[in-house]
C-alpha positions, 0 to 999 in steps of 0.5 A: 216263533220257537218250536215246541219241545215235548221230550216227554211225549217224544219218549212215550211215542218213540217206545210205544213205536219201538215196542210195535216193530219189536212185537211185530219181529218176534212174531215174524220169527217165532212163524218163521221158526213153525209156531203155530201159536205165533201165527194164530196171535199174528193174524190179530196182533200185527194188524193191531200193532201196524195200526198202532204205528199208523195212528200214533204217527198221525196224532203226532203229526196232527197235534204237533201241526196244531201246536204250531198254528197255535203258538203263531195265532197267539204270537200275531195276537199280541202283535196286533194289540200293541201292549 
């Protein structure tokens, strides 16, 4: 069975990952600095963007254990029907 390459979906899932963490660090400094404006956003945005992580990883690996049921479901399929 080859494995399922998806290097576009990779890419949107590996910024939007990235994107998060940066969001959720400049918010850290921007509190840590005094802002008060960061810590106001920061009590709705960090839980939006660890939830945003959470369940961006959660679909990646659901889906991409799908894929791979799958392909071998298809794969034992035309092994069975001898064509």
């Amino acid at each position: 069975m080859n494995k399922p390459s998806y290097s576009t979906s990779r890419l949107y899932i590996w910024a939007s990952f990235v994107l998060a963490w940066i969001v959720i660090l400049v918010l850290a400094i921007g509190a840590m600095r005094g802002s008060e404006q960061a810590v106001a956003f920061g009590a709705t945005a960090v839980p939006s963007m660890v939830m945003l992580i959470a369940s961006t990883l959660g679909i990646h690996r659901f889906s991409g254990s799908m894929d791979f049921r799958n392909a071998a479901l298809a794969k034992s399929s035309d092994t069975e029907g001898g064509v």
